[in-house]
C-alpha positions in Angstrom: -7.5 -2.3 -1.5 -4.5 -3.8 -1.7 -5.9 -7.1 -2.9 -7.7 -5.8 -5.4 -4.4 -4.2 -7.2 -2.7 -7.5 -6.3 -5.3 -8.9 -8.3 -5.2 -6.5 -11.1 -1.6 -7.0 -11.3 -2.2 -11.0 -11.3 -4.7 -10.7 -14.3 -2.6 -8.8 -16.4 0.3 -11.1 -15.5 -2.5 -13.9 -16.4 -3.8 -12.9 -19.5 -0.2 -12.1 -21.1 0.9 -16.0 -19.5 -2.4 -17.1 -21.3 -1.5 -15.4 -25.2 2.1 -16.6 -24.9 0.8 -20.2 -23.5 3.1 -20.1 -20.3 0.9 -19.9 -17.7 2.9 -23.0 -15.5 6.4 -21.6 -16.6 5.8 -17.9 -15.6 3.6 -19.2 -12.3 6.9 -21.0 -11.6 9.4 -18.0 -12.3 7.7 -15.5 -10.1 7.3 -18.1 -7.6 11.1 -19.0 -7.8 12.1 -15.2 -7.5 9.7 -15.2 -4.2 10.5 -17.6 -2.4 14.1 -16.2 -2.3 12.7 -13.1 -1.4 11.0 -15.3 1.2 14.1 -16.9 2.4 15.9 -13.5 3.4 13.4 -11.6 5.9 15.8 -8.5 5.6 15.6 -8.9 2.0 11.7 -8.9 2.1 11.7 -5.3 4.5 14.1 -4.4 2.4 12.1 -4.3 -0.6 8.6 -3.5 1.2 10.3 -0.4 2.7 9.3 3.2 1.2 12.3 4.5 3.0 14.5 2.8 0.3 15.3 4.1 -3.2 13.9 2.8 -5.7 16.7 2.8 -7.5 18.2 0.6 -4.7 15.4 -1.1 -4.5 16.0 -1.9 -9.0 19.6 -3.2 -8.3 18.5 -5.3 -6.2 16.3 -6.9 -7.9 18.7 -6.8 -11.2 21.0 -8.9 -9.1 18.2 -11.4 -7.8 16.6 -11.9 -11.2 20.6 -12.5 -12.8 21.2 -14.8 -10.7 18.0 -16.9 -12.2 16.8 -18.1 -15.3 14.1 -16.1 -16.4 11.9 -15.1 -18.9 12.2 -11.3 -20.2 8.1 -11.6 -19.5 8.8 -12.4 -15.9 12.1 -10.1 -15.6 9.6 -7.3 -17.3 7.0 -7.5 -15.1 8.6 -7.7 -11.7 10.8 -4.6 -13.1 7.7 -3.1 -13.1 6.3 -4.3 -9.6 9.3 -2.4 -8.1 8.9 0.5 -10.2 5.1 1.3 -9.4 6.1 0.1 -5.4 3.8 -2.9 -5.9 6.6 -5.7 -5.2 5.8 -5.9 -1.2 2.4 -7.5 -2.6 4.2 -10.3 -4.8 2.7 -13.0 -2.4 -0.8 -12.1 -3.0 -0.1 -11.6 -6.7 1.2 -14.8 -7.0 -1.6 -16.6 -5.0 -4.0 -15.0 -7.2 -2.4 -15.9 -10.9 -2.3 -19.5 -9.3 -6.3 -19.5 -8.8 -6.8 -17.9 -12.5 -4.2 -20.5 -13.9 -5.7 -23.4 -12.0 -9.3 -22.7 -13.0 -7.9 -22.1 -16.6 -6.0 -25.5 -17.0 -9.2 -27.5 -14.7 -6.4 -27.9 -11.5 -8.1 -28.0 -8.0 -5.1 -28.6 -5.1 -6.0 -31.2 -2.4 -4.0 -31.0 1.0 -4.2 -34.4 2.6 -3.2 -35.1 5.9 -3.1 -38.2 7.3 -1.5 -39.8 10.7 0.5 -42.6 8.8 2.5 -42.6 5.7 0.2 -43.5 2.4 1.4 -46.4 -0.1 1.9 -44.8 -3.8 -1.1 -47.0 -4.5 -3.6 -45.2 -1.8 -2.3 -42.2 -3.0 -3.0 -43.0 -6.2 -7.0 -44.0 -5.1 -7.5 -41.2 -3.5 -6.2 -39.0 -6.6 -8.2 -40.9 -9.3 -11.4 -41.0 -6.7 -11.1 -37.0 -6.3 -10.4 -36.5 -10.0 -14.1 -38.4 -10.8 -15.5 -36.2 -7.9 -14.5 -32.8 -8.8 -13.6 -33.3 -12.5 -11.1 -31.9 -12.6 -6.9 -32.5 -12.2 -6.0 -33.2 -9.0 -2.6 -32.3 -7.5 -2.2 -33.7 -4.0 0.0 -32.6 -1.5 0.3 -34.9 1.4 1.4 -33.7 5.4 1.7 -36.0 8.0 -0.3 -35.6 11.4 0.3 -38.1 14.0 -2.6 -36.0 16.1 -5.2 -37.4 14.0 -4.1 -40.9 15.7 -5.6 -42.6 12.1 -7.9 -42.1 9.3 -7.2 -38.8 6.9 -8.4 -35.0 6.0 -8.8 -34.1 2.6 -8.9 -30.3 2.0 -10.2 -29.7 -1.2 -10.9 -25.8 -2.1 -13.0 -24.4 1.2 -14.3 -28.1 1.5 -13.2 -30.2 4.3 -13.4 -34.3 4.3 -12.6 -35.0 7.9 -12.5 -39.1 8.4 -9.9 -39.2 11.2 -10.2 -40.8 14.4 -9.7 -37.9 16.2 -12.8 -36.4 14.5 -15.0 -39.7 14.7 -13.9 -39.6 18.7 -14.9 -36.0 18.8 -18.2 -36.8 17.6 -19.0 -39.8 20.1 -17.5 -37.6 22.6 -20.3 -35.0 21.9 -23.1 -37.4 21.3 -22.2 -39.2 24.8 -22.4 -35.9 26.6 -25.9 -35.0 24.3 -27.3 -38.4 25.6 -26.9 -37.6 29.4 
């Protein structure tokens, strides 16, 4: 249930980002005013906790958002989150406008992990090869594994590209054992 208002909430949020073209600048707002909700556990039960006022709960928030520069779209709309008790679920909102706004502006996100830092220009390969395989703009975010011992994982969407040595020992490992 409560993904399915978190994703009635994102829409909306969507669809108003879409008609005022500011789908990256109110993606980036909402995010900014979470992750500081993020940063302060006690701020985060705070808010998620019916026990509270909303009315406490409203000041709060005042002060957060005055402290940033935001939009009165953004301001509005997580006014509103607080007011209908829906601002506990700002994570999932937030994770579903990303999807809508990627798959509007022909975004996919690649994690890439790899066991040894990557030269710009490797980086740079692998983002132009990924672009010509999915089509779409590629955004790459790379995390450094010394477990894979070498090689890399691309984690495009649900899709995994596993070419580490970890994984190619894994799989002579099994085959060895098969051939007894």
């Amino acid at each position: 249930m409560i993904s399915n208002i978190s994703k009635r909430y994102a829409r909306a949020f969507f669809e108003i980002a879409t008609e005022e073209k500011q789908l990256e600048r109110y993606y980036n707002e909402i995010n900014q005013f979470a992750s500081i909700i993020a940063q302060n556990k006690a701020l985060g039960e705070f808010l998620a906790n019916p026990v509270f006022e909303q009315e406490s709960k409203k000041g709060v928030v005042e002060n957060i958002i005055g402290k940033l520069q935001l939009s009165g779209m953004t301001v509005n709309f997580l006014k509103l989150l607080v007011d209908k008790k829906r601002i506990d679920v700002l994570r999932d909102i937030i994770f579903f406008y990303r999807q809508l706004m990627d798959e509007s502006l022909k975004k996919v996100r690649v994690n890439l992990k790899t066991a040894f830092p990557l030269s710009s220009e490797m980086q740079d390969y692998i983002t132009s090869s990924l672009e010509k395989v999915t089509g779409r703009k590629v955004e790459v975010s790379v995390e450094k594994d010394p477990g894979l011992l070498g090689g890399i994982v691309i984690g495009v969407g649900d899709t995994l590209y596993d070419g580490s040595i970890k994984n190619q020992l894994n799989n002579m490992r099994n085959l060895l054992g098969e051939a007894r």
